[in-house]
C-alpha positions in Angstrom: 55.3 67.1 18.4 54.3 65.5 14.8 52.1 67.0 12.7 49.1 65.4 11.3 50.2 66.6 7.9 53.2 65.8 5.5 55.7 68.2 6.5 56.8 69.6 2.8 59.7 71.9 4.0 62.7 69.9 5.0 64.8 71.3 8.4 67.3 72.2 6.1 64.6 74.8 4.3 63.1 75.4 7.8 66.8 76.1 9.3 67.7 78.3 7.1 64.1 80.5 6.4 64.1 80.9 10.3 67.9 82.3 10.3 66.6 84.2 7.3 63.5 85.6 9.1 65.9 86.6 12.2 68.4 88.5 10.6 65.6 90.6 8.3 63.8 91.8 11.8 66.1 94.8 12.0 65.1 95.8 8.7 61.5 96.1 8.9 59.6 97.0 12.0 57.5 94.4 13.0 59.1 90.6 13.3 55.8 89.8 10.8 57.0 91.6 7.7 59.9 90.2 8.1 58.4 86.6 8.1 56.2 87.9 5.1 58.9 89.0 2.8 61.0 85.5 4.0 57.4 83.2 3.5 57.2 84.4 -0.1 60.3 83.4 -0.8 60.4 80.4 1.3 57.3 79.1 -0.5 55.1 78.8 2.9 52.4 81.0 4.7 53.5 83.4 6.8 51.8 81.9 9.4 53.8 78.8 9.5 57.5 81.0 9.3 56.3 82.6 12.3 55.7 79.3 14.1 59.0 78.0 13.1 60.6 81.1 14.3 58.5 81.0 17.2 59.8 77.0 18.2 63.5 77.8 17.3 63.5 80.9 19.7 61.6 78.3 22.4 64.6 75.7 21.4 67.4 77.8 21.7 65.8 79.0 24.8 65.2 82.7 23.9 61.4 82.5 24.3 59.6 81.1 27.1 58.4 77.7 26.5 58.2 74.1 26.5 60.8 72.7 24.6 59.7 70.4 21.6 61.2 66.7 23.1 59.8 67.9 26.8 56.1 68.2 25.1 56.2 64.7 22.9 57.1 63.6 26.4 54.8 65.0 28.3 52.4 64.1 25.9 53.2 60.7 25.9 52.8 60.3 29.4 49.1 61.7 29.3 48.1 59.7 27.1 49.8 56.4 29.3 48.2 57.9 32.1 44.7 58.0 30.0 45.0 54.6 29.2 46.3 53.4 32.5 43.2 55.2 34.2 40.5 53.4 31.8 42.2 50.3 32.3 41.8 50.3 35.9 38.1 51.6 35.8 37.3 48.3 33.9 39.3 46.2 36.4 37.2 47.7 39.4 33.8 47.2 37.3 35.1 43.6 36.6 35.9 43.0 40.2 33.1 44.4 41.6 30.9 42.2 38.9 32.8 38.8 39.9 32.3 40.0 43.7 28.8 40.4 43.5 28.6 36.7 41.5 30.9 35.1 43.9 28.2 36.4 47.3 24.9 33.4 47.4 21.5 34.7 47.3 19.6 34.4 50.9 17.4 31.8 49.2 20.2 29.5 48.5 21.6 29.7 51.8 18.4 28.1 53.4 18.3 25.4 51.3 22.4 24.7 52.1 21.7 25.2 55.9 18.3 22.9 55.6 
C-alpha cells in the first residue's frame, strides 16, 4: 500500500529503526517504550515506528496479517471490480433505453397495418 503522503524516512532508515526497536524490547517492558526511545532518535512519532514494526513483523510473517503486496493486490482488484460493476450498470440502462426506442408505439402500428 502507498501512502498519500511523501514518505520522508528512506527503507534504509525504516530497516534499521525497526531492527532497532526489536532488539530494545527486552530492555524496557512494554514494546512502546521501546519504540519511544527508538522514535526520538529515529526522528519520527512513535506512532509511525510502531507501524513499521507492526508491518515488518506481518512481512516476516511473525504477526498475523495480510502481507503488504497481497493487500495492493487485493486492493487493486476491488477497485477493477468497482469499475467493472458501474460499467456494466450503464450498459444495462443503455440497453434497456435503446430497447425501449427500438419497440413502436400502438399508434404507429395502426397506421402501418392500415
Amino acid at each position: 500500500m502507498t501512502s498519500k503522503t511523501t514518505n520522508k524516512f528512506s527503507p534504509e532508515v525504516r530497516n534499521r529503526a525497526v531492527r532497532m526497536a526489536l532488539d530494545h524490547e527486552g530492555k524496557h517492558t512494554l514494546r512502546w517504550a521501546a519504540a519511544s526511545s527508538i522514535a526520538a532518535k529515529v526522528g519520527c512519532t512513535v506512532q509511525t515506528l510502531h507501524e513499521w514494526v507492526k508491518k515488518a513483523e506481518r512481512e516476516s510473517r511473525v504477526r498475523v496479517g495480510v502481507l503488504t503486496d497481497v493487500a495492493t493486490k487485493l486492493k487493486a482488484l476491488e477497485r477493477e471490480n468497482r469499475e467493472l460493476r458501474q460499467a456494466n450498470e450503464i450498459l444495462r440502462k443503455v440497453s434497456a433505453y435503446f430497447a425501449q426506442a427500438e419497440v413502436p408505439s400502438e399508434g404507429y402500428q395502426l397506421l402501418a397495418e392500415g
